[in-house]
KOLBAGU-177913 format. One line per 5 residues: number of its first residue (from 1); their letters; for each residue z, y, x of C-alpha. Coordinates in pm, whole numbers. Layout:
BEGIN
NUM = a = Z Y X  ...
end
This chain:
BEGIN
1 = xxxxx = 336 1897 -1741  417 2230 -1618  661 2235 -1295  918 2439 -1509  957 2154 -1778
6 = xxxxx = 990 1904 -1500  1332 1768 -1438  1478 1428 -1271  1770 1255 -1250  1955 959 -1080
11 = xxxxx = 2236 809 -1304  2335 458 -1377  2651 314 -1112  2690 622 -959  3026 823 -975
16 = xxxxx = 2860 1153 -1073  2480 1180 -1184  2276 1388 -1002  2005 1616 -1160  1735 1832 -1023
21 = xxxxx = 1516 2070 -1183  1144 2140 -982  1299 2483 -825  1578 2258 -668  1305 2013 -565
26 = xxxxx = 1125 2236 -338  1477 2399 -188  1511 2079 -43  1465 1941 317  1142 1777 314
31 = xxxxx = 940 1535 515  573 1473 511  474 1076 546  154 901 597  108 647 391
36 = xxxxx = -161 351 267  -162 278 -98  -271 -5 -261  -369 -162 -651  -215 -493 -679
41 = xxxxx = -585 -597 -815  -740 -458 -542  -1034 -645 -393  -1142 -670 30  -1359 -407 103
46 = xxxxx = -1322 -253 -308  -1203 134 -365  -827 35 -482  -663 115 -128  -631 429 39
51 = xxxxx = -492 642 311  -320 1011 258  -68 1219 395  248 1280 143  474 1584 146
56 = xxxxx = 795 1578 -6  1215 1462 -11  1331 1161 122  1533 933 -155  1773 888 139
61 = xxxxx = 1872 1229 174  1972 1239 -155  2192 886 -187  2379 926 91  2520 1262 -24
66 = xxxxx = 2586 1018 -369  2911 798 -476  2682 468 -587  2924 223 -739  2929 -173 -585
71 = xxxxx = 2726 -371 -783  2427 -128 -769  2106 -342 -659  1836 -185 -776  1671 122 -913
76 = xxxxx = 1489 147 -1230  1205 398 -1271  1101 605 -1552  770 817 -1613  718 1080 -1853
81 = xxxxx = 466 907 -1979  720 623 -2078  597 381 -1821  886 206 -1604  983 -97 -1347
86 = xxxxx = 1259 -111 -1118  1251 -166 -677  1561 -357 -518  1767 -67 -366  1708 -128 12
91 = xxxxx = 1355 -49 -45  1428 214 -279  1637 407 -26  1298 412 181  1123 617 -123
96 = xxxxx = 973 955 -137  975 1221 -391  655 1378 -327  491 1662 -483  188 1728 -182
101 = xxxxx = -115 1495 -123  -281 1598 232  -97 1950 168  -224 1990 -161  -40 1969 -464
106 = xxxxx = -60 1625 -687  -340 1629 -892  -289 1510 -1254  -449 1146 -1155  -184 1115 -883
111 = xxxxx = 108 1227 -1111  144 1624 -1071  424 1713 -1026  595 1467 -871  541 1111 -780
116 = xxxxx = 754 775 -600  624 646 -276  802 381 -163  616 206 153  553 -190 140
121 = xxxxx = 483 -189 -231  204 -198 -454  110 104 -689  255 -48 -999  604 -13 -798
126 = xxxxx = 531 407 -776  497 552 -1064  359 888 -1109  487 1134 -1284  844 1034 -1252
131 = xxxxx = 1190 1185 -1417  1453 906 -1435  1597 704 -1202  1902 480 -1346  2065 285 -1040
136 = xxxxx = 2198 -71 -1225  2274 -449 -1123  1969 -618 -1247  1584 -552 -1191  1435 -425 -1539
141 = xxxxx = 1117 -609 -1624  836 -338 -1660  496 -395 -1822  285 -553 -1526  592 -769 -1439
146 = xxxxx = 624 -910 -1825  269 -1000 -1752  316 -1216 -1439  307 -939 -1156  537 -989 -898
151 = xxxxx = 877 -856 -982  928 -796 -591  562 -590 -588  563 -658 -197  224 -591 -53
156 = xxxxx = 24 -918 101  -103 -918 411  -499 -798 386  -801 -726 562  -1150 -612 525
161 = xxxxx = -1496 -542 645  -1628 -194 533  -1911 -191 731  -2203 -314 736  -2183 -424 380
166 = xxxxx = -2225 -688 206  -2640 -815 196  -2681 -555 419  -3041 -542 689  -2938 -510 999
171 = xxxxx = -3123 -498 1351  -3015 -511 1679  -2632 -391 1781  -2413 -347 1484  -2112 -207 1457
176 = xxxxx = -1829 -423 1256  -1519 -211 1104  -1243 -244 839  -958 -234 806  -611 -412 781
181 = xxxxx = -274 -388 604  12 -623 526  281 -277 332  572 -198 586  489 -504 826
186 = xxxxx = 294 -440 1082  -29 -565 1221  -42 -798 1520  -381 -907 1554  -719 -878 1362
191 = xxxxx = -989 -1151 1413  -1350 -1225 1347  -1560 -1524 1327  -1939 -1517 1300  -2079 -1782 1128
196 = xxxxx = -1802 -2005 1084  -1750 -2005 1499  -1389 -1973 1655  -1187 -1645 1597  -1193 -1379 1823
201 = xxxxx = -1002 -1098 1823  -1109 -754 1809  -970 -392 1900  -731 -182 1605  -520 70 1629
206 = xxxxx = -226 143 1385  -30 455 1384  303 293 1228  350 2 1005  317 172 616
211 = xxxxx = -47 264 753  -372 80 761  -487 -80 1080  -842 -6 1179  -1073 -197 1356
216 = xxxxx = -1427 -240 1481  -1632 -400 1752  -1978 -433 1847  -2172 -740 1769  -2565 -850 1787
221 = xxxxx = -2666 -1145 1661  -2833 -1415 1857  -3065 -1508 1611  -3260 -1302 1291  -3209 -1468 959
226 = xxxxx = -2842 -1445 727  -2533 -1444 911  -2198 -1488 807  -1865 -1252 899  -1541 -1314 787
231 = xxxxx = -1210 -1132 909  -824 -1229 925  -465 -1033 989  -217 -1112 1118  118 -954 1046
236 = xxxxx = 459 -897 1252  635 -1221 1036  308 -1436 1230  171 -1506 897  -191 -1576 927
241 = xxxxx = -433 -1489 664  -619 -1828 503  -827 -1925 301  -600 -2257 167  -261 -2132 -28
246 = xxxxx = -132 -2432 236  17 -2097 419  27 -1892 127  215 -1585 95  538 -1582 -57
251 = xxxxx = 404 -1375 -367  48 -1548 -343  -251 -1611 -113  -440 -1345 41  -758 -1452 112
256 = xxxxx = -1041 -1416 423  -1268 -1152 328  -1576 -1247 444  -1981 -1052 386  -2349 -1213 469
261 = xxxxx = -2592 -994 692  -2968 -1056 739  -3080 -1010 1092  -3441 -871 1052  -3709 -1010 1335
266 = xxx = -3788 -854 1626  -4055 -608 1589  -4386 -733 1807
end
């Protein structure tokens, strides 16, 4: 879609709609905001999550300059390629109409022109390519949430280990890393336990709450053979991760990711 046939609007319970055309877009105040990104499907340690830099203007900016009529509790979201789902309007009002990804423009696969990012959610709750946003008084039931998905689309609380992978040959002192992520909660603590032995925390650092915690430590195992690491979050609520749904998540379990590692003998 070329930027000159692009156009959005916000309508619905609003006193007076408010339409923008690209050119009015980019004239603008706007913001850049790191953010992490993740598939609802996405797997521990799998390629569905991912870390950028967006450019672009604040929702905010443009609803509080807007008459939104009582009643108004969520937004519902419309693609130009006909997809749409709604966000509650608190978390909508945190949403970013961005048209940069680490100060380049979208590409096509991440909805050139202009995309949602709303922080805490999962990918099906951003959808690329977006023109219409109608502001009503119930949540509109999209494709992934007519098939079970979470109408709320708030991100569980997750962790990883990237390295060394899974089956992996290792010798000597290995470095551990991954990362965490529980949306716009932040991480408290990250934990590892080596072959099902207590958990013990390990060093992270997180920038701000909407971005991924990373982590490593140094480890060498005591003995050669297969070895077992598993990791755990723990998120600004206190929820733990586990591996019973006894402490589930509200929208679901998130389990322990957890690898095996063969320790090679010592050379002689």
């Amino acid at each position: 879609m070329a930027t000159a046939h692009w156009s959005f609007m916000i309508s619905g319970l609003v006193d007076l709609p408010l339409p923008l055309s690209y050119k009015d877009l980019l004239a603008l105040h706007a913001v850049e905001q790191a953010c992490t990104l993740a598939c609802i499907g996405h797997t521990p340690g799998g390629t569905a999550i991912g870390h950028a830099r967006w450019y672009g203007v604040p929702i905010r900016a443009l609803m509080d300059d807007m008459s939104i009529q009582p009643g108004a509790g969520h937004a519902h979201l419309h693609a130009a390629d006909g997809y749409a789902t709604s966000v509650e309007l608190p978390q909508f009002s945190n949403a970013l109409l961005a048209y940069k990804l680490n100060d380049e423009p979208l590409p096509p696969e991440h909805g050139y022109p202009v995309r949602l990012i709303v922080p805490g959610l999962y990918g099906y709750k951003m959808p690329k390519w977006i023109q219409r946003v109608v502001l009503a008084d119930q949540p509109l039931d999209g494709l992934w949430e007519k098939r079970g998905w979470s109408p709320s689309g708030q991100v569980q609380t997750t962790s990883a280990i990237l390295g060394p992978r899974h089956r992996a040959t290792i010798s000597g002192v290995t470095t551990l890393h991954g990362y965490a992520f529980a949306g716009d909660r932040a991480i408290t603590s990250v934990e590892v336990s080596i072959d099902d032995g207590p958990w013990m925390p390990v060093p992270f650092t997180q920038n701000q709450a909407q971005e991924w915690a990373l982590w490593s430590t140094d480890w060498s195992p005591a003995t050669p053979g297969d070895h077992r690491i598993q990791v755990r979050a723990t998120d600004a609520t206190g929820w733990v991760q586990q591996d019973s749904t006894a402490n589930a998540f509200p929208n679901g379990s998130s389990a322990i990711h957890s690898i095996v590692v063969h320790m090679q003998e010592p050379q002689r």
